[in-house]
N, C-alpha and C positions, 0 to 999 in steps of 0.2 A: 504494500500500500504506500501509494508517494505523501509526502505531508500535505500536498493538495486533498487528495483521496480522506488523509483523515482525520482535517480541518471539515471538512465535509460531513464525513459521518459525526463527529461530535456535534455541528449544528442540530442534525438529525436527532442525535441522544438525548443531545438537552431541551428538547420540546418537550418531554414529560415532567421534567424539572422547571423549565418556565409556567405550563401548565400549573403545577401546585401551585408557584412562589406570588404570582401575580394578586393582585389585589381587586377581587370579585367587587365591591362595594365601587371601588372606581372604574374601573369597566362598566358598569351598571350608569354611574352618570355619564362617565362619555357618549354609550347608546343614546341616553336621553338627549343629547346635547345635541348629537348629531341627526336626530330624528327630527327637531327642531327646526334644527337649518337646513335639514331636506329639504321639507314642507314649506321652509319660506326661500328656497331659491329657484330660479329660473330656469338654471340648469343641471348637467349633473355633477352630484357630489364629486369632489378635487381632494386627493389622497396622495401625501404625499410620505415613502418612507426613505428613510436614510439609512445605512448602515444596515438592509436590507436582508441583508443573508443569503439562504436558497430559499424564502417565502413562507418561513416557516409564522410570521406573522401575520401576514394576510390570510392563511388557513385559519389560524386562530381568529382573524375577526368574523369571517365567515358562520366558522361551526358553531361559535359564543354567539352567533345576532347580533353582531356589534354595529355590521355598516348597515343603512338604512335601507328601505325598500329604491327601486327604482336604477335612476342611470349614475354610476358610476365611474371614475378614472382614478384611478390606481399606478402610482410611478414608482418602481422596487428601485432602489438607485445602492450602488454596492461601488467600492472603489475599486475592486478588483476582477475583472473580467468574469474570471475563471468562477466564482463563485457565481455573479450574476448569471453565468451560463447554465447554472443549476436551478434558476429561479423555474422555469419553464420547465424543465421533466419531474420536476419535485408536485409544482402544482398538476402537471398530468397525471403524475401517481395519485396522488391525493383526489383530485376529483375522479377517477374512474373509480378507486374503493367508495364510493359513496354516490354513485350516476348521476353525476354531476357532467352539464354539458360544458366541454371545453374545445373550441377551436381558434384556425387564425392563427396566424405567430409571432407579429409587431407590429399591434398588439397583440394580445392573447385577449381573444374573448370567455371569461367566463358567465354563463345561463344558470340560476337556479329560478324556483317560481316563481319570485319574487325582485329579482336583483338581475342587471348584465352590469357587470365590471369590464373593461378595459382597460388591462394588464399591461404597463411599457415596463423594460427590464433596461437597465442603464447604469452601465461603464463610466464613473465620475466619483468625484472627492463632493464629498455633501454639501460642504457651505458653498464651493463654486458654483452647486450643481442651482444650490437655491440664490444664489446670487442671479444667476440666469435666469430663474421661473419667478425671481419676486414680487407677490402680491397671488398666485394665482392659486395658493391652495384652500382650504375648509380644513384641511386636518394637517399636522406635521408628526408622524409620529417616528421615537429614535429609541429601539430597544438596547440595553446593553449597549451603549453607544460610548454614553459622554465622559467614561471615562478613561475614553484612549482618544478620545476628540478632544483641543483645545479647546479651551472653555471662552476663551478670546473670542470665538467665534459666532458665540451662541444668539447673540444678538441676529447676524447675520443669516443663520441659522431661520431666526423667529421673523424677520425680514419675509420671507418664503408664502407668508400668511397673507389671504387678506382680511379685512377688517375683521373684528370679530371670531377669527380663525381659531381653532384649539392648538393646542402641541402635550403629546403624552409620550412622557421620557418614563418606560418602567423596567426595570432592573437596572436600576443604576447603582451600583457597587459603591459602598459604604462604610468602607475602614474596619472591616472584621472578617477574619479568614480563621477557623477553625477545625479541629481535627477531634475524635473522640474514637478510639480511647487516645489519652494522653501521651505524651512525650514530653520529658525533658527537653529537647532542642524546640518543642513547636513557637515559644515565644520568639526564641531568636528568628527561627526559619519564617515565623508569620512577620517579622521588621521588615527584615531581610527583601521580601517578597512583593511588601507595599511600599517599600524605596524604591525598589527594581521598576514597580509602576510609577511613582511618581518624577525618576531621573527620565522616563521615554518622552518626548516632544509631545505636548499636549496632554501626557498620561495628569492621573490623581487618584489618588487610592481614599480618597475622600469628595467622589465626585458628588454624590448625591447629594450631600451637604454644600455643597457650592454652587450645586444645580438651584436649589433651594432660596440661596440667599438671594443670589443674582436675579431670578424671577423676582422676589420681595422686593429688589432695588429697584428694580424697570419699572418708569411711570407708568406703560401703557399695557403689564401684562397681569392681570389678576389669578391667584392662585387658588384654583376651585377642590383642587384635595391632595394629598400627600400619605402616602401609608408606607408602611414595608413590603418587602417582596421578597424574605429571604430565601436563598436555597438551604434546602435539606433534603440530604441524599443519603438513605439509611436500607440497610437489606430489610427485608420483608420475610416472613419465614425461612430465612438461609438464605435469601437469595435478593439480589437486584432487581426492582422494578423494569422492565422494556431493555432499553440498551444502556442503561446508566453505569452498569460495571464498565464499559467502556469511555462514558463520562469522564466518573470519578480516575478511570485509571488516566486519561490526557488532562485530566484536573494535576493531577500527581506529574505526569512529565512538563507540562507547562512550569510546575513551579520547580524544577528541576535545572532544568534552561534558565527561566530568573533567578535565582539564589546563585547557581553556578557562578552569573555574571557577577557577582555581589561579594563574594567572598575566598578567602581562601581556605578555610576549612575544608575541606572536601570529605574529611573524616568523617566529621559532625554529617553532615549535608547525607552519606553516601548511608550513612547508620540509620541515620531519618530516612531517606529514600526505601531501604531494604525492609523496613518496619513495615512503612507504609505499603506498599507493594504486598507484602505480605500479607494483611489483613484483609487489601482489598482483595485478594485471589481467592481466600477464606471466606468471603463475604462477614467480614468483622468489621467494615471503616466505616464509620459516619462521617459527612460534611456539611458544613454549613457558613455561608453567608450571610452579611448582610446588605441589604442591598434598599432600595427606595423607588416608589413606584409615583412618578408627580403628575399632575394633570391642572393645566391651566388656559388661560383664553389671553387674548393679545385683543387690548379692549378697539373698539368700532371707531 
């Protein structure tokens, strides 16, 4: 499997982990909000996501009744080809397990009874992409985005909106990374890990709190809800939920690769690594983050 291949399937994994983490209560008013400004626009609903993935969002708003009745446009915008390329066979999987009509190919039309979406899939760095679309969307949403995005940007970012537009930033990572059972090293190795994030261009290992404040500071965007989202990723009778042993185990090399860069222990680091690894082959590892799910409007 190339690291393409399995940056990929981890996306894939971690859908049942965003699935739990996500915040039911704000979802519930986004629909409302967006059911709203259905009914009072002219045209159809304007969706824009950033840091897109292979789609595994737009499934989710789908299956949840998030997006409203009616016509649709949907823009997946990913900075790396290769992934966007995925946007499109992920959603043809996804709709054929469910006879969902899907045709067309840029755009990609998806048909349910209610709803036709037109799906554009796009090659582009986010704030550029919304620098070029600005004013034209209803919705902005950035999963697990903003804290490998400069935060510099965000304005730019909320730019993207028109009047009255929403933006729902959820799973935004929150300064706690956690392992149970215990370890001696995991203090150091969780430091270790959220420096590694926050030395990257634009990284923060405290984005969601600065997601937060920043919206509080902007005259023109009001902050309609805020909750947690954490992940928690725990076997279940012996065993891992869907593909999450393969989750938690690219959870475990990920931080591998950052701490690596961070230190020169490698003793400590390789001790911790072998532990961990082991438990998780065991199905003995629990994980958990914390993370922040925000939901706001960019006033009229």
């Amino acid at each position: 499997m190339t690291d393409a291949d399995g940056f990929r399937r981890y996306l894939r994994a971690k859908r049942t982990v965003d699935d739990r983490a996500i915040d039911r209560r704000l979802v519930g008013t986004l629909r409302d909000r967006l059911r709203d400004r259905a009914a009072a626009g002219a045209g159809p609903l304007e969706v824009l996501e950033v840091g897109a993935g292979i789609g595994t969002m737009l499934a989710r708003l789908l299956e949840w009744d998030v997006l409203p009745d009616g016509e649709i446009r949907y823009a997946a915008v990913d900075v790396d080809p290769d992934t966007v390329a995925s946007v499109a066979p992920y959603v043809r999987e996804w709709a054929e397990e469910r006879a969902v009509s899907v045709s067309g190919r840029d755009p990609i039309v998806i048909e349910t009874v209610d709803r036709r979406i037109e799906l554009e899939t796009v090659a582009a760095e986010a704030v550029s992409y919304a620098d070029r679309t600005a004013g034209e969307w209803d919705l902005l949403v950035g999963a697990a985005l903003l804290d490998i995005l400069d935060l510099g940007g965000l304005d730019r970012l909320l730019g993207a909106l028109s009047p009255g537009g929403y933006c729902y930033f959820p799973i935004t990572f929150d300064g706690a990374t956690r392992f149970r059972p215990t370890h001696p090293a995991d203090r150091e190795i969780e430091r270790l890990y959220h420096a590694h994030m926050d030395a990257k261009p634009g990284g923060s290992s405290r984005a969601g709190g600065d997601v937060l404040g920043r919206l509080r500071a902007a005259a023109d965007v009001r902050i309609l809800g805020v909750a947690g989202s954490d992940w928690v990723v725990r076997p279940i009778e012996g065993a891992y939920p869907a593909d999450e042993a393969y989750f938690l185990r690219y959870i475990v090399d990920t931080i591998e690769v950052a701490v690596g860069e961070m230190t020169d222990d490698t003793e400590t680091l390789e001790a911790w690594l072998t532990e961990r690894r082991e438990q998780a082959d065991a199905a003995e590892l629990c994980y958990l983050t914390h993370q922040l799910d925000v939901l706001g409007r960019v006033d009229e």
